[in-house]
C-alpha positions, 0 to 999 in steps of 0.5 A, spaced: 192 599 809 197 602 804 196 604 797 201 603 791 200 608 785 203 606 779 203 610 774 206 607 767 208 613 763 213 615 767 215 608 770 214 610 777 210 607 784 209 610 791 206 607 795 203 611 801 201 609 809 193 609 808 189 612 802 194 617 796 190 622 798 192 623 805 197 620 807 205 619 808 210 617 803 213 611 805 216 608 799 218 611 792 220 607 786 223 610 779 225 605 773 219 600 774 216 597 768 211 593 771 207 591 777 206 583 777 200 580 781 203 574 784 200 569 789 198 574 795 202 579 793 204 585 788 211 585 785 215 591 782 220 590 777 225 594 775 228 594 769 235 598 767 240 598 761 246 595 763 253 599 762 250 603 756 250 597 752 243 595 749 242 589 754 237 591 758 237 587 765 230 586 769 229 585 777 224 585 783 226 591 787 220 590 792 213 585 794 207 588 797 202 584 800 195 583 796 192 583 802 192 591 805 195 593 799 190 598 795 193 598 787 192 605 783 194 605 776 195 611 773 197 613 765 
């Protein structure tokens, strides 16, 4: 079981071995505008302003599965 918090002020995921409260960090994540439920898993996607122009590229940097994974959203 891990658990991947998500707080959308400051646009960043943890995600920890285990329940947040007692556990390991196994992987940090800054630059996230959103987490998107997908077909069996949760993916995170970055989104960043390109060589100080107004463009503003969007990816997926990482997928958790569903199943194992609790989601904690934070404010």
């Amino acid at each position: 079981m891990q658990t991947l918090v998500f707080n959308t002020t400051t646009k960043t995921v943890v995600v920890y071995e285990g329940t947040a409260h007692e556990s390991l960090i196994s992987y940090q994540f800054q630059n996230i505008s959103t987490v998107k439920p997908r077909e069996g898993y949760y993916e995170l996607i970055e989104k960043k302003v390109r060589d100080e122009e107004t463009l503003e590229t969007s990816k997926p940097v990482a997928r958790f599965p569903i199943s194992g994974t609790n989601m904690l959203i934070r404010e």
